[in-house]
N, C-alpha and C positions, 0 to 999 in steps of 0.2 A: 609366743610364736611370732609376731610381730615386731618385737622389739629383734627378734634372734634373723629373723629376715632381714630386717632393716641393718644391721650389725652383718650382714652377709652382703648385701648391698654394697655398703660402704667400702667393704673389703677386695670386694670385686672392681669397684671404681677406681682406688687407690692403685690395684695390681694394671688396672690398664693403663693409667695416666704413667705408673713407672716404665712401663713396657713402650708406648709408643714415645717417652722423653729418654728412651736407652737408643742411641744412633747403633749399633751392634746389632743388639737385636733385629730393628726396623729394618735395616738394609738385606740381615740374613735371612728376614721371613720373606723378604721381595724375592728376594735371590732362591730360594726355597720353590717359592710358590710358584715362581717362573719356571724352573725347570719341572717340577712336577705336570706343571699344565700341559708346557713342550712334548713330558712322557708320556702323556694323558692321550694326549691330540694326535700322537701318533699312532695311535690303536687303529683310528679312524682314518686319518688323511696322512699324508704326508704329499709333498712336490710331486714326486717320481719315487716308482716301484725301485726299491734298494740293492733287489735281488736282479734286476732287467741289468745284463753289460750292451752297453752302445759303445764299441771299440771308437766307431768314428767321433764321437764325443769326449775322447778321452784326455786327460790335463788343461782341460778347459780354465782359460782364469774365471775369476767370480764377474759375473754378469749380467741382465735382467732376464736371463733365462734361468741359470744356474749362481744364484747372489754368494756361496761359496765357493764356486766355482766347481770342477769335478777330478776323480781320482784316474788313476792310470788305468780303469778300466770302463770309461765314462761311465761311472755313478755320479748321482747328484752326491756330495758330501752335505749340506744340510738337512736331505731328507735321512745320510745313514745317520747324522749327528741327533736327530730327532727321534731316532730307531735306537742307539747307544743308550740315549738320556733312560729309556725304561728297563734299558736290560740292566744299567747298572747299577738304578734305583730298586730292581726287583732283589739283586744280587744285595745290593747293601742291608735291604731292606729283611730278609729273609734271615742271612748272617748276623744280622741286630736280635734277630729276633732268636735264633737258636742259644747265642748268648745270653740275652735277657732270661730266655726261659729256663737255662739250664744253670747259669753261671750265679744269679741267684738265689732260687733256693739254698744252693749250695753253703753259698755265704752265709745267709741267713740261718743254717743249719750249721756250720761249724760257730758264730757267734754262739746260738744257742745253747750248743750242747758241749762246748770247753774242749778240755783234754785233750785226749787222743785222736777224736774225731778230725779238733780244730788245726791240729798238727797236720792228719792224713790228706786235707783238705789242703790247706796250701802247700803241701810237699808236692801234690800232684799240679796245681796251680804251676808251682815252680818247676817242674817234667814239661808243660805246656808250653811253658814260658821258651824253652829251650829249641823247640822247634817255629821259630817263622811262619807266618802265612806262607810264604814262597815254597817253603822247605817240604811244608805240609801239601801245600799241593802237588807238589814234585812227587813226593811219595805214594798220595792219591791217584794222582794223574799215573801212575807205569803199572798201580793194579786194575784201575779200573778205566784206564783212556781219559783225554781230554773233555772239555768241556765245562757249559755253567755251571751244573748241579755241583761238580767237583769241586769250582773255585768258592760254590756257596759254601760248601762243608767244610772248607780248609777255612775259610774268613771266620766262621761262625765257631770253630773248634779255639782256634785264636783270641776270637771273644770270652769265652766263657770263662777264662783266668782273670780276663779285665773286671768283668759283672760282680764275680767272685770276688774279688778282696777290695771293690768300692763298694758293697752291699755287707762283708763281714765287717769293714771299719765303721762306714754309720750304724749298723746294729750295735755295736760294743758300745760305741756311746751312747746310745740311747739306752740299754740296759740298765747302768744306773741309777735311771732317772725314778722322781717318788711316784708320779701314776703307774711306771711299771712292776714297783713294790707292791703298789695297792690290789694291782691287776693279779700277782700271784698270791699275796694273801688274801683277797678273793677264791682263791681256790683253781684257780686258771691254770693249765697247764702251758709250758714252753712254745709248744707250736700254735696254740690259740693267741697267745700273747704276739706271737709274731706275725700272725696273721690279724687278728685286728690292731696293735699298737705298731708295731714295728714298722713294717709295710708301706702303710700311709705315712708315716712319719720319715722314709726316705725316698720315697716317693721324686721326691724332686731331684735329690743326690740323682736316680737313676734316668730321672726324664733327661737330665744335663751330659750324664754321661752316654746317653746314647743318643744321643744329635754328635757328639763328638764322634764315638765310635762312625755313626753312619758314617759320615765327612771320610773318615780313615776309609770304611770299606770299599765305595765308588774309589778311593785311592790303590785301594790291593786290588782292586776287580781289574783294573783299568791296566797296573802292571802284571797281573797274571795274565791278561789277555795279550800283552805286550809281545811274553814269550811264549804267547801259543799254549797256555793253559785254560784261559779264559774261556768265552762263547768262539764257537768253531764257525767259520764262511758256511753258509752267506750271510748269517748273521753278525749284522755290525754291532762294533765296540770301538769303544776309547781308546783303548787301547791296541787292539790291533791296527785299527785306521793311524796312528803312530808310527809301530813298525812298519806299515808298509810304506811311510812316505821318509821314513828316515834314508834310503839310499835316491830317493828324488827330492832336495831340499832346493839345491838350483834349478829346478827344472820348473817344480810346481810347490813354489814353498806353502802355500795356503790349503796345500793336505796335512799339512802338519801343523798349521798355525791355528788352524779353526776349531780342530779337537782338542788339541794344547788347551785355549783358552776355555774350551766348555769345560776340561779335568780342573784346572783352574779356579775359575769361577765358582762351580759349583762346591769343592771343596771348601773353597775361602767362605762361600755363603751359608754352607750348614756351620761350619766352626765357629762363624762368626753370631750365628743362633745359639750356639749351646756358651758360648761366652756371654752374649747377654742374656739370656735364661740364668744363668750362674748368678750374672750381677742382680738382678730381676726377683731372683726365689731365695736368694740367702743375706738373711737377717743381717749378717755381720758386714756383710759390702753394704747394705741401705744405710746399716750407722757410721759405715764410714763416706759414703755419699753427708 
C-alpha cells in the first residue's frame, strides 16, 4: 500500500511539473479561470443593473464611471460583458454536456458491438453532421421560438456526432489490447468491459475533446445570438451586444470592441487548455518532448 502510494505520489508530481512547464496550458487555465470567476461574480455584483436603460448615458466612451464605456441605450457594457461571460459558459457548458452524455455511449456502444449497430451509428453521426449548429437552430428556433434553451439544444445535438466518433476511435483501439483479452476471458461481458476498462482508459481523449468542444460552443452561442437565436433582451450576450454595435462602429467603436475581445479571448484560452491538456496526457507528445 505504500509503495502503491508512494508510485501515485510520484505520478502526480511529474503530471504537475509537466502541466505548469506547458506555456499552453498555464496561460489557458488563467484564461479559463478568469472568465469563469467574471461568471461567477456576476451572480452577485456586477457595476450597474444590465436591464436599467439610462437614454441620457447612452454611447458613453469608456471612463472611471463606465471603464467600457456604454451602449446606445446607456448600459454599462462591462457589467452586460460580465452578465454574457455566464450565459455563454452555462450555454457551452450544458451543450458539452448533452454531447458528452449522449454522443458517448454511443460510441462506445457501436465500438463494442461491431456490425450493423456500428454502421447505423455513424450513418446517423453523418445525417448530424449535415445539418450545422446554425441550421439546427434555425429549424428549432420556427417550432419552438427563440431563445437559450433552443441554442443549447442545437449546440449539444451538434456535439454528440463529435463525442461519438472520438469515443468509437479510442474504443477500437483499445479493444485489442491483452488486459482486455483477459477481461473477456474472465467471463466479462462487453458493456462491463467498457465500463470498467474502456471508459477510464479514454478518459483523457474525452477530457481534451471537450475543452475544445467548449471553446467552439461559447463560439456557436455567441453567433446564434448574433442572429437573434441566442438568449433574447434583456438578457445580454456576445453576441448580440455585436450585432447591435455593428451599424454604430464610428460612432461608439468600443461596443463592439469590448465583446469582440471577450469572444476572443475566451475562445483562444479554453483551446489553448485543451491543446496543452493534449500535450500534457498523451504519452506519445511527452516522447516526443
Amino acid at each position: 500500500m505504500t509503495l502503491h502510494a508512494s508510485l501515485l505520489g510520484d505520478r502526480s508530481a511529474s503530471l504537475l511539473r509537466r502541466a505548469l512547464s506547458n506555456r499552453s496550458f498555464v496561460i489557458g487555465l488563467v484564461i479559463a479561470v478568469a472568465v469563469a470567476a467574471v461568471a461567477l461574480i456576476s451572480y452577485v455584483w456586477t457595476p450597474y443593473d444590465v436591464t436599467r436603460l439610462v437614454i441620457a448615458d447612452r454611447t458613453r466612451p469608456p471612463s472611471l464611471a463606465h471603464w467600457f464605456g456604454t451602449d446606445h441605450f446607456g448600459r454599462d457594457i462591462l457589467s452586460m460583458i460580465m452578465v454574457g461571460a455566464r450565459n455563454s459558459i452555462a450555454v457551452a457548458l450544458v451543450a458539452v454536456g448533452i454531447g458528452m452524455g449522449i454522443g458517448v455511449p454511443l460510441g462506445c456502444l457501436a465500438a463494442a458491438r461491431g456490425g450493423m449497430l456500428d454502421e447505423a451509428v455513424m450513418r446517423l453521426n453523418d445525417l448530424v453532421f449535415a445539418f450545422p449548429a446554425l441550421l439546427s437552430a434555425i429549424m428549432i428556433t420556427a417550432v419552438f421560438g427563440p431563445g437559450a434553451l433552443n441554442a443549447i439544444i442545437a449546440i449539444g445535438i451538434f456535439n454528440i456526432p463529435v463525442f461519438a466518433r472520438v469515443a468509437r476511435a479510442g474504443a477500437l483501439s483499445i479493444w485489442p489490447r491483452e488486459f482486455i483479452l483477459a477481461a473477456r476471458t474472465a467471463g466479462k461481458g462487453k458493456i462491463l468491459i467498457t465500463i470498467e476498462h474502456i471508459l477510464p482508459n479514454i478518459a483523457t481523449l474525452l477530457l481534451v475533446q471537450g475543452s475544445i468542444q467548449f471553446a467552439l460552443g461559447i463560439l456557436a452561442e455567441a453567433g446564434l445570438s448574433y442572429v437573434g437565436l441566442g438568449a433574447q433582451p434583456p438578457m445580454p450576450s456576445w453576441g448580440r451586444m455585436l450585432f447591435d454595435a455593428q451599424t454604430r462602429m464610428t460612432v461608439a467603436p468600443w461596443m463592439a470592441m469590448f465583446p469582440g475581445m471577450a469572444i476572443a479571448i475566451t475562445v483562444l484560452g479554453f483551446n489553448l487548455l485543451g491543446d496543452g491538456l493534449a500535450d500534457i496526457l498523451d504519452p506519445r507528445s511527452r516522447r516526443r518532448q
